[in-house]
N, C-alpha and C positions, 0 to 999 in steps of 0.2 A: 504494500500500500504506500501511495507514493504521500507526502506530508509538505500538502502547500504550505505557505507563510502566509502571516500579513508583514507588511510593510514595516510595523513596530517591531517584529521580531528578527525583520530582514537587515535592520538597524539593530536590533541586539546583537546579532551575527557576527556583523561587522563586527564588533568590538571583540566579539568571543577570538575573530579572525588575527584582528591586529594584533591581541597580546600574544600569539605564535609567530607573526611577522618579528615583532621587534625583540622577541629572543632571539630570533633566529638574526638579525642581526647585532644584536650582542653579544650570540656566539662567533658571526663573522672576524669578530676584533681579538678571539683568544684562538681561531685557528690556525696550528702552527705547526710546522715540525716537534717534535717531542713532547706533544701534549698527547693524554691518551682522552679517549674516548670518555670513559669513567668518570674523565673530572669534566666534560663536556654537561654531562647529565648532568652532574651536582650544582654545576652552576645554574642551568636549564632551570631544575627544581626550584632552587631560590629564587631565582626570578620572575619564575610564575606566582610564587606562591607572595612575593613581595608587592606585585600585583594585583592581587586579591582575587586571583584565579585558582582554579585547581590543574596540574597534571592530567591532561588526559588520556593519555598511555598509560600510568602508572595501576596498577590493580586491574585495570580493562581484560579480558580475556588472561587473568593471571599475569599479565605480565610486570616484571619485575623492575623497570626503569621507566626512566619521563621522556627519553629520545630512544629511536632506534638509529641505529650509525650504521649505515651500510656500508663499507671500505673496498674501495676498488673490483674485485669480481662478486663482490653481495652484491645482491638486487636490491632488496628489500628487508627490514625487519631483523637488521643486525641489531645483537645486544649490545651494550655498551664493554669497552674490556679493557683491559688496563698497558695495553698493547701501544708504543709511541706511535702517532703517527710520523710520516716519516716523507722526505722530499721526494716529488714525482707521484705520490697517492691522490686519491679523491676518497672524500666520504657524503656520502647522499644522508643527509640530515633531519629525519622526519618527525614533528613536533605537533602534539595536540596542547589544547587547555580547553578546561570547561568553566564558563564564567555565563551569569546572568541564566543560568538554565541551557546552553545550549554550544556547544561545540565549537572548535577552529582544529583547523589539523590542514599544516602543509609540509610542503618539502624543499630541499635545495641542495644539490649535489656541489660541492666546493671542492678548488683544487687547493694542495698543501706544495705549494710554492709553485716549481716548472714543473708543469705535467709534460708527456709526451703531445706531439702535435696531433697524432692520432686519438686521441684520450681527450683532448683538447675539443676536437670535430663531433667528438660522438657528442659532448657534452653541449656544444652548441645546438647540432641537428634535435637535439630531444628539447633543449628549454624553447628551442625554434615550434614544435611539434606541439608542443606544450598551448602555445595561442593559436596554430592552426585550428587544433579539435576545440579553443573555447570560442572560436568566429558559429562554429556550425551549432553550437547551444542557443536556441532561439525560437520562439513560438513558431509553431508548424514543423519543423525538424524534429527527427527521431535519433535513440539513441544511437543506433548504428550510424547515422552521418555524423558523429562526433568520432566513432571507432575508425570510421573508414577510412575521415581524412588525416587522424594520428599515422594508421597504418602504411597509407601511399606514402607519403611524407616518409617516414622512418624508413620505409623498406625499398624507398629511390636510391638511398646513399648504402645500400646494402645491410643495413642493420637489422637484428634481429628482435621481432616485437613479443612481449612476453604475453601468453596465453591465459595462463591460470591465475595470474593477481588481477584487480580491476580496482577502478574508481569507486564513487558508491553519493549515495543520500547524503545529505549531510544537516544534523537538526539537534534535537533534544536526545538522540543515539549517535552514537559515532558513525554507525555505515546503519543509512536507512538503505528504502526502496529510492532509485532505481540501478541496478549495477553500470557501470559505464568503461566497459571494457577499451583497451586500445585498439581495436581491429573490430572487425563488421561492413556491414553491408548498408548500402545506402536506402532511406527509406523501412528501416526493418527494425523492432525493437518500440521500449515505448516512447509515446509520444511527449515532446516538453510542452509544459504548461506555466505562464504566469507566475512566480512566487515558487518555483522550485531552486533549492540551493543545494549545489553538487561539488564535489571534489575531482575532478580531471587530475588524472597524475599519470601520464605516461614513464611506461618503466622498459627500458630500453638497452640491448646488447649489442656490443659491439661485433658479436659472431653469432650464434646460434641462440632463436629463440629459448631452447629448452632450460629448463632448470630443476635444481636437486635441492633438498633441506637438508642441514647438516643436525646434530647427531642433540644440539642443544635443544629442537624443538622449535627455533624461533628462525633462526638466520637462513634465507633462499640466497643461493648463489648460483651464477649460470653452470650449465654444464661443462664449456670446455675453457672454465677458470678465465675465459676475458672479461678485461671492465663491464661496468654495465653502470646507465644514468639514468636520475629519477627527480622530476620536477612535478610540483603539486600546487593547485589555486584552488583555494574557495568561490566560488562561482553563486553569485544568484540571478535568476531571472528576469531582468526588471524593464517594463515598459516593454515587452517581447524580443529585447536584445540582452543579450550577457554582461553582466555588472561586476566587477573584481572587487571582494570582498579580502581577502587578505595582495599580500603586496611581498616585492623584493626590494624595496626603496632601502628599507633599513640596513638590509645585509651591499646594496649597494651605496649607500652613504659609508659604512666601514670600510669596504674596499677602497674607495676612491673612485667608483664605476661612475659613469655618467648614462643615462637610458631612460628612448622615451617609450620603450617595449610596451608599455600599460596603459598609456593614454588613450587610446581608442576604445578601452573597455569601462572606462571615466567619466562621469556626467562632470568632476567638476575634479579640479587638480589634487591634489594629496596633500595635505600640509603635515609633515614632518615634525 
């Protein structure tokens, strides 16, 4: 059952959205070489919770941390581990909070100083792929023309799109109805409507769609151990175009990035 909004709540959203944003760029400013993962969360923790949010990983399906740290061949859904990051890594950094009743949870794959050039492109082609599939979110579209255009996208540049994880609802649960897979067919799937707010997250291999879980229960990594990137937006409905409820402003003000990636998904500028 799919769980339209009203407008007040689409506004609550946001907010629930933002306080994952600006973790997420105030982890931007502590990733580094020799940091480990471990103390990524701990920080995370505090910060939501200095926010007056809750963790929304944390306890969710059992699970044991406030971030999942996916490092270089994870997909998704790594656990946090006390392992240094280290020069030439990426880690895919996925973050919930729950504040005002109702959810934020996104993502951001960061590199840990010079990545490979090749490691560099996947990571572009998927945050690229990422506003493809949130153009085709829009009253009269269905959810496979979200799937379909992640997929061409991704699989022009040869990359491999992952089958078994998906996007999903996003409200007063973490993953409502509707699933939003990265692949599909045009026209096929449900239909969007007004006041629906979703999580688009393409999760994307640099070789082979396939992937394996490891032995912890939590962390997917591809099968033949290549990188693999993963970017995530909050997304609501609004006025029958797609409205960007969380942001990468924050973790690009830390960098030093400059990008106007967002604005077409904007009625009105972002103020920082």
């Amino acid at each position: 059952m799919i769980h339209i909004k009203s407008p007040e709540q689409i506004e609550l959203m946001r907010e629930s959205a933002l306080i994952v944003s600006k973790t997420l760029g105030m982890l931007a400013g502590e990733i580094k070489p020799g940091v480990t993962t471990i103390q990524l969360d701990k920080l995370a923790e505090q910060f939501i919770r200095d926010h007056r949010a809750k963790p929304g990983f944390l306890g969710l399906y059992d699970c044991p941390s406030t971030l999942l740290t996916s490092v270089n061949m994870a997909v998704v859904h790594g656990l946090p581990t006390d392992t240094p990051l280290k020069e030439g890594d990426i880690v895919s950094i996925d973050c919930g909070a729950l504040m005002n009743g109702f959810y934020g949870d996104h993502a951001y794959t960061f590199e840990i100083g010079e990545v490979a050039p090749e490691t560099k492109k996947l990571l572009e082609v998927t945050k690229e792929s990422l506003y493809v599939g949130i153009r085709e979110f829009r009253t009269g579209n269905r959810v496979g023309d979200v799937g379909y255009a992640i997929q061409q996208y991704c699989e022009k540049h040869g990359y491999g799109v992952v089958r078994e994880l998906v996007g999903h609802g996003l409200g007063e649960k973490m993953h409502e109805d509707p699933e939003m897979p990265n692949y599909g067919k045009r026209g096929r799937g449900k239909k969007f409507a007004e006041g629906m707010v979703v999580a688009i997250e393409p999760m994307i291999n640099m070789g082979t769609q396939r992937i394996k879980q490891l032995k912890d229960g939590w962390t997917i990594v591809t099968a033949d151990g290549k990188p693999s990137a993963h970017f995530e937006h909050d997304v609501a409905l609004v006025d029958g175009k797609p409205e960007l409820l969380s942001t990468f402003a924050y973790i690009y003000e830390a960098l030093g990035i400059k990008s106007d990636e967002e604005n077409e998904f904007r009625k009105e500028a972002l103020v920082l």
